[in-house]
C-alpha positions in Angstrom: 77.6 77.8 142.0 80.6 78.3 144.3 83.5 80.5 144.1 85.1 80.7 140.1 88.8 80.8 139.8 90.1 82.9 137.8 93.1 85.7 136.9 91.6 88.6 138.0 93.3 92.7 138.4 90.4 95.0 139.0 88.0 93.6 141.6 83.6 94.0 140.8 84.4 96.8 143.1 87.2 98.7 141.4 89.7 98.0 143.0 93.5 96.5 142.0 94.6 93.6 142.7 97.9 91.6 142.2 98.2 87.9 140.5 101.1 85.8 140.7 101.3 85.2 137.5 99.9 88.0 135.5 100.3 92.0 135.7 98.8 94.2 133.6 101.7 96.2 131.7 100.5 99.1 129.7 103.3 99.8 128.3 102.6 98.9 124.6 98.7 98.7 125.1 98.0 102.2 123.8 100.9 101.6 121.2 101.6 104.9 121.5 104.1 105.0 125.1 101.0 106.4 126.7 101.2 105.9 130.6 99.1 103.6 132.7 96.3 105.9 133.5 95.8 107.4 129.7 95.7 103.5 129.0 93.0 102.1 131.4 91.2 105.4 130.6 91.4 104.2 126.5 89.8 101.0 127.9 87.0 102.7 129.7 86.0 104.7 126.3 86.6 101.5 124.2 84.2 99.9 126.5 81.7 102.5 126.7 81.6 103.4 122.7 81.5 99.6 122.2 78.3 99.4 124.3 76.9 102.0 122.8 77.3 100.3 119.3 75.6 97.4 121.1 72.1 99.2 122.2 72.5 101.7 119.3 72.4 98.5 116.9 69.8 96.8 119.2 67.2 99.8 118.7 67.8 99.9 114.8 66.8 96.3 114.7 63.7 96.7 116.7 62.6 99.3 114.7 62.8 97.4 111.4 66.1 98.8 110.3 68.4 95.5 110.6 67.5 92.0 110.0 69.2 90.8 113.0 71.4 91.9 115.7 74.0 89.4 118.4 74.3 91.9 121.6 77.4 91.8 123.7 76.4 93.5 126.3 78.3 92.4 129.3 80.9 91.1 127.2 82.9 94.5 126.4 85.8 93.8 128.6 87.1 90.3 127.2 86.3 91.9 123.7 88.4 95.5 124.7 91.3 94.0 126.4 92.0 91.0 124.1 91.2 93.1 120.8 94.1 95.7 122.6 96.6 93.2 123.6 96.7 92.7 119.8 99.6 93.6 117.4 99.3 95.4 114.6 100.3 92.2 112.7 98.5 89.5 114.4 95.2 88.1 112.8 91.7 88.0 114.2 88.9 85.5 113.5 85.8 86.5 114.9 82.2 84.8 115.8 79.5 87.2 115.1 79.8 88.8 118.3 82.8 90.1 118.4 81.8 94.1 117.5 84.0 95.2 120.5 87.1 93.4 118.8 86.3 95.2 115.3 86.1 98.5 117.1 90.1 97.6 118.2 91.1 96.7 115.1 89.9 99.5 113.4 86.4 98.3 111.8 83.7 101.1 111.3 80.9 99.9 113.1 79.1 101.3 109.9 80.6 98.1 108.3 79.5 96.0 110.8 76.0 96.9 110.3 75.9 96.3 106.5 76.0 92.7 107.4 73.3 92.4 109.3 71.0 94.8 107.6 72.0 93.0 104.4 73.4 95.7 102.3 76.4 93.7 101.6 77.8 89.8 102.0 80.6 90.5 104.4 81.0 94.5 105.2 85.2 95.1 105.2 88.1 93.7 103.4 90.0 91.2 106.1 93.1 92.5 104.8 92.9 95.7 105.9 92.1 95.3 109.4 93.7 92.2 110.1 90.5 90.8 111.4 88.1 88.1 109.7 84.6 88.1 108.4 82.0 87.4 111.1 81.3 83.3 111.0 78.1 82.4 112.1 78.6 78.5 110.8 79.2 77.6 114.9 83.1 76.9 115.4 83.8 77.3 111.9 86.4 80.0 112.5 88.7 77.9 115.0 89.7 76.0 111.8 90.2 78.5 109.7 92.3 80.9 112.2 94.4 77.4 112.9 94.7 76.4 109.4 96.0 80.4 109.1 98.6 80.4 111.9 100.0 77.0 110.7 100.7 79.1 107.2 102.1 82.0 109.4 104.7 79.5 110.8 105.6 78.2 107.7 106.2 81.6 106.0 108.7 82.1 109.1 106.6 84.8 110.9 106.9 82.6 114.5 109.9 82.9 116.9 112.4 85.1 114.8 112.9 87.7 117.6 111.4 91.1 115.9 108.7 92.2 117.7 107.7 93.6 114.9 107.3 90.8 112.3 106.8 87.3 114.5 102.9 86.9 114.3 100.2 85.4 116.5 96.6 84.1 115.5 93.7 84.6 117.8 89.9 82.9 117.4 87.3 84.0 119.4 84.0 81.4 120.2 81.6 80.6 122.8 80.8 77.7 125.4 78.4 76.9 123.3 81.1 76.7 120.2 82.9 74.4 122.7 81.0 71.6 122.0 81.1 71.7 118.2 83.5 69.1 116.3 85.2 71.9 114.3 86.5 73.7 117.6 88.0 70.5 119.0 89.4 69.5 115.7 91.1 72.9 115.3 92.8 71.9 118.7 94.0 68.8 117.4 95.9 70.3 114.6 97.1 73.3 116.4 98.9 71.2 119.5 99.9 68.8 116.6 101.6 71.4 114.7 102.0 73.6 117.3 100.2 76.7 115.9 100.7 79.7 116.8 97.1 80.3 117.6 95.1 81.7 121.0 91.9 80.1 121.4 89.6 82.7 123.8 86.3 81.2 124.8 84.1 84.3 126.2 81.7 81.8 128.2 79.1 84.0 128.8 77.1 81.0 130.6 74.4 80.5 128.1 74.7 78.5 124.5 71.4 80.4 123.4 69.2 79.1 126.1 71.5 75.9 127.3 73.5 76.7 130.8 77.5 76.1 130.9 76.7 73.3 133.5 75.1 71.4 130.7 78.1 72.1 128.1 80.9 70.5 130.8 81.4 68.7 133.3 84.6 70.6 134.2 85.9 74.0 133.6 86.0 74.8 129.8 89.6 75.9 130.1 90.9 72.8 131.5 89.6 70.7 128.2 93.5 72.1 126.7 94.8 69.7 129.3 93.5 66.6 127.1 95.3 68.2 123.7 98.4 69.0 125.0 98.2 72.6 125.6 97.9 75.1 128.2 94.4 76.8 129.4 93.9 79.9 131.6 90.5 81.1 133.1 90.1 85.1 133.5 87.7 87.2 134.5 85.8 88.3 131.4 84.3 91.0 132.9 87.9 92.5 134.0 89.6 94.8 131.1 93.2 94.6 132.8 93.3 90.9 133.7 92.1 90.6 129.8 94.6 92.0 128.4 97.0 90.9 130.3 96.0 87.3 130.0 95.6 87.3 126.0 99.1 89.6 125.6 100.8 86.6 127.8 99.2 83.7 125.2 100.4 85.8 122.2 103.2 86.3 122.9 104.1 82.7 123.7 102.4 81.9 120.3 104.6 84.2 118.3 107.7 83.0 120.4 107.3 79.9 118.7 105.3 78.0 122.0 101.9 77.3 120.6 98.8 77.4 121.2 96.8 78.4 124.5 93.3 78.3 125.6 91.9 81.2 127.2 88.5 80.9 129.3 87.0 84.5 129.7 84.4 83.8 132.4 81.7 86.5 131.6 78.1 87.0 131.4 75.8 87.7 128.6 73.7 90.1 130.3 71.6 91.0 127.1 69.7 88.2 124.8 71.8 85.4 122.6 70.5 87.7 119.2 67.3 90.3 119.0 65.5 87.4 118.0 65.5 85.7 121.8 64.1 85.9 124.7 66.2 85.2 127.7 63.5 85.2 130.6 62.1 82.4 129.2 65.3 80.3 130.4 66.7 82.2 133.0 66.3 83.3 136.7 66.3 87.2 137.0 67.9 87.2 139.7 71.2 85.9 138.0 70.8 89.1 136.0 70.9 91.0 138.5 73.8 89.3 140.4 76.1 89.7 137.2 75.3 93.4 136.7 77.0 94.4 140.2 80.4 92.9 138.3 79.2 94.8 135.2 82.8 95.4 133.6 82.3 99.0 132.9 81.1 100.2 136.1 84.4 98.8 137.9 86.8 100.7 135.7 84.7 103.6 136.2 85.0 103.2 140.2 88.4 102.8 140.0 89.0 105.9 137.9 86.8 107.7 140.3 88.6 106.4 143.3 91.9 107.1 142.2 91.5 110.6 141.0 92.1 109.8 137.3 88.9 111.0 135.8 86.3 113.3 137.2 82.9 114.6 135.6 83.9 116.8 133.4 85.8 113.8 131.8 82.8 111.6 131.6 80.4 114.1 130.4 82.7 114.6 127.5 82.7 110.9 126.6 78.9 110.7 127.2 79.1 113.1 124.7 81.3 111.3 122.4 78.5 108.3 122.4 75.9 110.5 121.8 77.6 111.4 118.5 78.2 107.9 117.7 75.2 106.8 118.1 73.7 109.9 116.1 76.4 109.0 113.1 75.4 105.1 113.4 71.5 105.8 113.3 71.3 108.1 110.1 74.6 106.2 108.5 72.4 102.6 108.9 69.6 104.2 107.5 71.4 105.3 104.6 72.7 102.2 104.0 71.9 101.5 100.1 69.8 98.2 99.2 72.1 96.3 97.3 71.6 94.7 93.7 70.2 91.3 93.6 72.3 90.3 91.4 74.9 90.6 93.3 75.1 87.6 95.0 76.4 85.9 92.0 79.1 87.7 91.9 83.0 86.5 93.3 81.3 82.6 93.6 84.4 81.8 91.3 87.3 83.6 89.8 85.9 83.2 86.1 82.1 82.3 85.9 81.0 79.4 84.7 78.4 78.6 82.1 76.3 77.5 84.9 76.0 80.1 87.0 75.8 82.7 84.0 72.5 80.4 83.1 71.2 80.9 86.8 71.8 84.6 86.7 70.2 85.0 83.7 67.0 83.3 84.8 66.8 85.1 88.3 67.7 88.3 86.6 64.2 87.7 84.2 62.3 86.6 87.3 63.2 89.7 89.0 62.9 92.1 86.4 58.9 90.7 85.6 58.3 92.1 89.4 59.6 95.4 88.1 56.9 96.0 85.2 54.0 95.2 88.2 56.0 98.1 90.2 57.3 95.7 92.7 
């Protein structure tokens, strides 16, 4: 494959670079009127933290203590800087990948691994956070974050001015989501109605084990073209060029402009879930060319080179991890089993006669295990 591209601010190499278009203006990332260099370093610890969630979660499942696990690893930097470009009031509607964009919003990662060990049916209360339950119906979420903006503009939250009150809807998929009906529907009724909604496809290259070159035969973000909408490529593995890419598309959405398409081009450097094997459908060597633009390793150099972190600095973040990952081992372990019955629960607001008769019999079922000490 030739040359991608793509807005891009910090080189595979760490160094800055300038875009015509797009600057990275820290300004309100931190939230806090932090300056630039307390703000890219926030990044780098996002990102680091965030991968250490990633192989943290990765060895509880290989040793029995999650049913499943979808890695990111590769993917912190479209996750980091489009989770940070976020307001307080926007809305987020993940995949099930999207632990780096919980992490900005707020999540435990504690809560994130109740879902996929099973201890609960979701694992945090939207509301809260701002940020969706994991979907893994494939696309499923496009629709739903679309269906939310379009209520956002109608309860007059789009293009009043205040900063602090016009809202924007973000929906995160994959190239393999691409494909699905439900994503391209949710771009018909967004440019229709002009939603206020920011569609970011983090094409990490592989749809499980089909390539990208399989998925389109032109640039994912180009598809917006065909629904009336603008579509922007950026380096996924570039924390500054995300951000600034996914503040520039909310923005415009809460302005009143609609929607946008934003193409992260990354890499999934891990597998598609702990249950998949990668080298069974891709080259090595393409592992090893996407690790030397790993994104964490360039905001490291560039930190290094510019003076704005030295070793004591690290150490005390590799320190940091090690305490997260201490807290997430013995906190998933934990975890309590939940009650079987409770998956009969919240099905309706008031149960019906049905479903009471169903409970009934599954709780009789289960409770003749419990007399054989099952």
């Amino acid at each position: 494959m030739g040359p991608v591209d793509f807005v891009q601010l910090l080189t595979p190499e760490g160094e800055r670079v300038e875009h015509p278009d797009y600057a990275f203006t820290p300004d309100t990332a931190g939230g806090d009127g932090a300056d630039e260099a307390e703000v890219i370093r926030g990044l780098y610890r996002d990102m680091v933290l965030v991968r250490r969630i990633d192989t943290e979660s990765t060895a509880l499942q290989r040793h029995g203590e999650l049913g499943l696990w979808a890695q990111l690893l590769g993917q912190e930097a479209a996750q980091v800087g489009s989770g940070r470009a976020l307001a307080p009031q926007d809305f987020a509607f993940p995949t099930y990948r999207e632990h780096g964009v919980a992490w900005c919003r707020g999540v435990d990662p504690l809560q994130v691994l109740t879902l996929w060990r099973g201890s609960a049916h979701a694992g945090w209360d939207p509301a809260e956070y701002n940020f969706g339950n994991y979907t893994v119906v494939i696309g499923a979420q496009t629709l739903h974050a679309t269906g939310y903006a379009m209520g956002v503009q109608r309860d007059g939250l789009v293009g009043t001015g205040d900063p602090e009150r016009d809202t924007a809807v973000v929906t995160y998929f994959g190239d393999g989501a691409s494909s699905q009906g439900d994503v391209n529907e949710a771009f018909v009724f967004a440019a229709s109605y002009n939603a206020p909604v920011v569609f970011l496809c983090q094409n990490n290259q592989w749809a499980i084990s089909a390539g990208s070159e399989r998925q389109s035969r032109i640039p994912l973000y180009q598809r917006a073209n065909g629904f009336g909408f603008p579509g922007v490529r950026v380096d996924g593995n570039d924390v500054l060029a995300c951000y600034a890419v996914t503040k520039a598309a909310l923005q415009r959405a809460r302005e009143g402009n609609g929607p946008t398409l934003v193409e992260a081009y990354t890499y999934r450097m891990g597998a598609h879930t702990t249950t998949d094997d990668p080298t069974r459908y891709r080259m090595s060597e393409e592992l090893e060319r996407w690790k030397l633009k790993d994104p964490i390793a360039r905001v490291r150099a560039y930190l290094t080179r510019s003076g704005l972190a030295d070793a004591d600095w690290f150490g005390v973040l590799d320190e940091e991890a090690d305490d997260l990952g201490h807290r997430l081992r013995e906190g998933c372990k934990a975890l309590a089993d939940p009650d079987p019955l409770d998956i009969f629960d919240q099905v309706y607001v008031e149960q019906t006669a049905e479903l009471a008769e169903q409970r009934d019999a599954f709780a009789a079922y289960h409770a003749s295990f419990t007399g054989a000490g099952a």
